[in-house]
N, C-alpha and C positions, 0 to 999 in steps of 0.2 A: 568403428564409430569414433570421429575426433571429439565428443561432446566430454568424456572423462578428463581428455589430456587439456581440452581447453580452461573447464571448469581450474583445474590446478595449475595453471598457466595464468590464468585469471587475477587469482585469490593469492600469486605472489605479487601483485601493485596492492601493496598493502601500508599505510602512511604510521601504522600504533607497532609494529617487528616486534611487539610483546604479548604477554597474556596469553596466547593461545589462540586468538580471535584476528579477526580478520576488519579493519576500520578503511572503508574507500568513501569518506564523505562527497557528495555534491560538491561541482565548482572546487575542488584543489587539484595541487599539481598530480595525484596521485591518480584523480579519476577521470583526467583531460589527458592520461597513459593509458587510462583503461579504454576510454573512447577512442583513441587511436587505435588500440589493440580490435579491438570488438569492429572498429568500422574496418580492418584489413584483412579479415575474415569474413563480413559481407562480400567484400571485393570476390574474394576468394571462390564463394559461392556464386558466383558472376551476378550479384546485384547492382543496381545502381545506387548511389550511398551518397548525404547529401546528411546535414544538420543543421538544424533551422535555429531562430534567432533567442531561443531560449537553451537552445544544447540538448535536444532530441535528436537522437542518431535513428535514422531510416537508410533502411535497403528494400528498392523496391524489385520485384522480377513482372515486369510488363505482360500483360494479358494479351489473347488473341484478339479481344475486343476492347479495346480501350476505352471504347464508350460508358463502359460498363462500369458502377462505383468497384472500388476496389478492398479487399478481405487486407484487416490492418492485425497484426498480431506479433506479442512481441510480451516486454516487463520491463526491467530493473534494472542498471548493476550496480547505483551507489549503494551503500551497507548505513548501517545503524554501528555505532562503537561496539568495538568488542565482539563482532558479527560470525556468522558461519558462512558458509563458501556457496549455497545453495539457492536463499531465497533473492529474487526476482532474477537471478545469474539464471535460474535453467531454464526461463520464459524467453530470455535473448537467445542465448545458445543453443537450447532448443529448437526456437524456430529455425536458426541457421541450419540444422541436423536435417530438420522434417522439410525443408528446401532440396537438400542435397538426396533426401529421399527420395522424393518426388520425381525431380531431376533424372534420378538413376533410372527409376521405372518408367520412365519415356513419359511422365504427366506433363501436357501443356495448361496450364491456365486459361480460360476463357475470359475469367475475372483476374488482374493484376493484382499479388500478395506483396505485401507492403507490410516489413518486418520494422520492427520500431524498438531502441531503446529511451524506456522514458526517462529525463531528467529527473533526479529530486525528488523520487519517493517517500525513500524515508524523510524523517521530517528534522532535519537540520535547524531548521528556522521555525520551529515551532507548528507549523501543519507541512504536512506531505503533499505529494504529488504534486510538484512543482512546473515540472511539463508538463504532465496533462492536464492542469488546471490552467495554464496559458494555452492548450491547442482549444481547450472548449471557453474562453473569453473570461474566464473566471479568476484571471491573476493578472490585477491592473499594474501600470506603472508606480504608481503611490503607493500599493502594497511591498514594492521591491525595495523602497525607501525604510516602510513602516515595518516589514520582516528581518528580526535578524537572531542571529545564534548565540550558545551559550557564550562569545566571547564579545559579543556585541558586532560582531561584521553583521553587515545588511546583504539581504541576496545579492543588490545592485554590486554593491562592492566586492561580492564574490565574483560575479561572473564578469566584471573585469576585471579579476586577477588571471581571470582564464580566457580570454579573447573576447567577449561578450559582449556585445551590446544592451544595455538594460532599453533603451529609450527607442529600442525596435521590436519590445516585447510583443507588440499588438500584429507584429507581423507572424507569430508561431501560430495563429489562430487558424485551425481547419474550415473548411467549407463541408459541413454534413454530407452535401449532398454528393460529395467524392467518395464516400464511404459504403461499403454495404454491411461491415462488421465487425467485431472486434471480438477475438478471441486469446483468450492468453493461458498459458501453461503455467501452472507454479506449484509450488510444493503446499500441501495443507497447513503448517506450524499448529497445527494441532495433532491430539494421538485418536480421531474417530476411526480412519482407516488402517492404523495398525490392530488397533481392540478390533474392529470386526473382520478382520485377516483378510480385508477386500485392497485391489491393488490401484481402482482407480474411481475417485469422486468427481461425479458429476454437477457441477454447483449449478444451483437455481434461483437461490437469492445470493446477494452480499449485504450484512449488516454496514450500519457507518455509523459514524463516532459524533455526538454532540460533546464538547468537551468544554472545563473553566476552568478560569485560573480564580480562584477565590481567597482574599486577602482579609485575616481577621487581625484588630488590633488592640490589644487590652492597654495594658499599665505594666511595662516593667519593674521589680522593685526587688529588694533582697530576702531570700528564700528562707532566711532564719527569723528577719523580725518583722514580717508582714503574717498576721495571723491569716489562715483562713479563711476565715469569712469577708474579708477586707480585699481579695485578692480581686483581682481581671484577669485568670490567666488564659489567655487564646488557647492556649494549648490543649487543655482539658476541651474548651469549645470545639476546638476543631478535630480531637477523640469522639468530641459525641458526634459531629458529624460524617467522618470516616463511616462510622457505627452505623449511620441513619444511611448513606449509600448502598451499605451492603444488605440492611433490611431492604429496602428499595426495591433493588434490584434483584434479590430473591421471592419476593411478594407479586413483582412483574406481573399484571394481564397476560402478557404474551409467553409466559414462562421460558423465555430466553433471552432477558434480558440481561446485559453484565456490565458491571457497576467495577471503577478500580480509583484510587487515590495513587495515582501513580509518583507526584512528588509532595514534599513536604518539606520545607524549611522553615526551620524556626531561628529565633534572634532576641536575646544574642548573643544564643547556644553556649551558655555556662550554667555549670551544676549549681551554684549558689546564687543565680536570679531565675527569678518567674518570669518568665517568657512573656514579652511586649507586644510581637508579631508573629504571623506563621503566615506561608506562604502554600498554597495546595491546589493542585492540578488536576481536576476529577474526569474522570471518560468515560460515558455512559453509550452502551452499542445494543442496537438491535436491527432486526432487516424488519423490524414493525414499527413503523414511525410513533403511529401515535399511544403504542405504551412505553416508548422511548421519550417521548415528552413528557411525559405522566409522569414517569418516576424522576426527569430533570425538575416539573413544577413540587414534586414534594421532596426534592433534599433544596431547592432553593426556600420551600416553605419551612422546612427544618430550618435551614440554615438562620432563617429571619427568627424562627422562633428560641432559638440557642441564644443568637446574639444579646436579646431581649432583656433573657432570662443572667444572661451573665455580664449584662454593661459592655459589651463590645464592640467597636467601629466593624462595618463590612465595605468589602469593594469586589464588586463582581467583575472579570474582563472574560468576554466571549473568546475562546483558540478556535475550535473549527466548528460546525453544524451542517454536515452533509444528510444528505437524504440517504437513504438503500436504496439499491438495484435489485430491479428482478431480470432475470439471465430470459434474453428472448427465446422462445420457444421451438422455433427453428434451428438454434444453435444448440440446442441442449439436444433436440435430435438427432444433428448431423454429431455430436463427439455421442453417443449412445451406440447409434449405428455403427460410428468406426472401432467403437468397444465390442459391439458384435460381433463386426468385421475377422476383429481377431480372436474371437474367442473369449475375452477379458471380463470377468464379472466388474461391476459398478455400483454405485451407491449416490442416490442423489442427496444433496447438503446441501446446505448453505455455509457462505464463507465469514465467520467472524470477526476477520481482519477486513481491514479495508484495501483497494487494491487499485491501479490508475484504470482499471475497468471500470471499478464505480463513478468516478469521475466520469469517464469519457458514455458512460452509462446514460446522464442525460440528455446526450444527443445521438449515440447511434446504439445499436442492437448488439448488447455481449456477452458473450458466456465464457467460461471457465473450466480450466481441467484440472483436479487436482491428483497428486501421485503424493504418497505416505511421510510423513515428517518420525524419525524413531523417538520414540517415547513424546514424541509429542513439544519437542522440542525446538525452537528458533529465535536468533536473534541473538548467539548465543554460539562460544565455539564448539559445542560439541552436536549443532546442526548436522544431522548424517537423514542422508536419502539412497539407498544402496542402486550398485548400479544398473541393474536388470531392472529396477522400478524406475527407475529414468526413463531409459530404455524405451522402455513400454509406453512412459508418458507424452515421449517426442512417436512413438509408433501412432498412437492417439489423433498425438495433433494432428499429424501430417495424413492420419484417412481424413478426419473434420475440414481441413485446409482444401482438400482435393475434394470434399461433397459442398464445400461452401463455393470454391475458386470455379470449381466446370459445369457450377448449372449456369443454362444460357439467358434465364428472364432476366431482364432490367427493375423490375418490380421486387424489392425490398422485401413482400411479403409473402412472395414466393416461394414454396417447397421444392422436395426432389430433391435426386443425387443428381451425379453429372450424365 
């Protein structure tokens, strides 16, 4: 299996050569190497390979019936700073694997499998899924303008530093009706299937992220001769709200709700003034929408009532408000069955992270496989997925691929293996 030697093959176009971690951000010179690399190993697997006008790499291997919409399955390979070698890497490479499976064992397709790496997952520019949210109409040209990263480049401006056309964005946009599914392979980033010593999760929902950027702003002033009671300091305010998130989100209707204050800046960060301004990024997930609004309407009702209580300026700005995905039930049959197939105990879940499934979730039918993250760890370079659990993961795909790819109906809602 070349899936090991590619994985580290991979993960040496790496743009940070420090830390330990592995950084291939979206649109740089680093990951328009990576796309070259990844689409010459398509090739390899005899697909036809082709990337559309926002930088989604597809290999497609043509069906017997071309009439027939066609099984789209794939992930990732840009990285979050500082990253592991693993997450959305073995959803591309993977599929590459469970192609050349296939292949071996003399599987023709009836339905054409259409392997996909998506652009712009991780979230560079402030929300993720950059490609999938241009193949499903969801990423306008003015967003390319109005998106940009910690250094202030704007997508547009990114993805003309790498061949790109911004102002043909509207052309990455799919036609549903090409489609019959979407399935993707990735590794869990959480620790559920190592705790329960099971090797492969079957997901059935995916949670999504409502998220803000919440800007609170008192009175800076100097921290020895401003008494107390005289103060505005944001910071204390935005302690108590941190605080009010994590009540929140532990109190949840839905009892899996999760609540994070992922950044925070304050200004203008010296020990001898009281803080004027703080800057804070809250992300609230659930795969239950409406106790996922429940607890966004009571930290924004917290948050009004803090402000109140302590004299302070508010300014709300929306980052992302996706809906969750429930994995169509078809698909979660056909990777059960290929868990059968081979013997493989499983586990159905829900995915806590979000993922370009969910995205492409509101227009076609997807589900998800997950295989073991160690200790529960990603994002992060000590991401390890060992390699028999891979393994097993691309064994997975590739029955699910061959019970979705050879059944013969044209009808979407059709069961049966091939």
């Amino acid at each position: 299996m070349k899936l090991h030697e590619r994985i580290e093959e991979l993960a040496a176009i790496d743009s940070a050569h420090e830390g330990g971690g592995l950084t291939r951000e979206v649109y740089t010179p680093e990951y328009a190497r990576a796309v070259e690399l990844v689409g010459g190993w398509m090739r390899e697997a005899g697909l036809e390979v082709r990337e559309d006008t926002v930088g989604n790499l597809f290999g497609r291997w043509p069906g017997s019936a071309p009439e027939l919409p066609r099984i789209l399955t794939g992930s990732h390979f840009d990285t979050t700073l500082n990253a592991g070698k693993y997450d959305g890497v073995l959803g591309v490479l993977g599929a590459i694997e469970a192609v050349a499976i296939l292949r071996a064992a003399g599987f023709a397709p009836r339905r054409g499998i259409e392997l996909v790496g998506f652009a712009g997952e991780e979230p560079r520019f402030g929300a993720g899924c950059v490609g999938s949210r241009a193949m499903v109409g969801a990423l306008t040209r003015e967003d390319l303008d109005r998106m940009a990263d910690r250094d202030g480049v704007t997508i547009a401006e990114a993805m003309r530093g790498v061949g790109l056309d911004p102002d043909r964005i509207a052309a990455a946009r799919i036609d549903p009706a090409g489609y019959d599914s979407l399935i993707e392979l990735h590794i869990e980033q959480g620790a559920v299937l190592e705790h329960r010593g099971i090797p492969i999760g079957v997901v059935e929902h995916i949670a999504a992220p409502h998220d803000l950027r919440i800007e609170l702003t008192g009175k800076a002033s100097h921290s020895g001769s401003t008494p107390m009671e005289l103060r505005r300091d944001e910071l204390t305010g935005a302690s108590e709200l941190v605080l009010e998130v994590e009540r929140l989100a532990r109190q949840s209707p839905s009892g899996v709700t999760v609540g994070t204050v992922g950044v925070l800046e304050v200004s203008p960060g010296a020990v001898n003034v009281v803080p004027g301004q703080v800057r804070m990024d809250i992300d609230i997930r659930d795969s239950d929408l409406e106790a996922r609004e429940a607890v966004i309407d009571g930290v924004l009702a917290g948050l009004d009532a803090i402000a109140e209580r302590r004299g302070l300026a508010v300014n709300v700005t929306p980052i992302t408000r996706d809906d969750p995905a429930a994995c169509d039930p078809r698909i979660v049959e056909a990777v059960r069955n290929a868990c059968e197939a081979l013997g493989t105990p499983y586990l159905g879940m829900t995915s806590g992270a979000y993922h370009d499934s969910m995205v492409l979730g509101s227009q076609l039918p997807i589900g998800m496989i997950f295989v073991p993250s160690r200790d529960g760890i990603s994002h992060h370079p000590d991401e390890y997925t060992a390699p028999e659990e891979l393994e097993l993961g691309v064994g997975v795909l590739a029955g699910a691929l061959e019970r979705l790819a050879g059944r013969g109906r044209s009808d979407r809602a059709s069961g049966g293996g091939p």
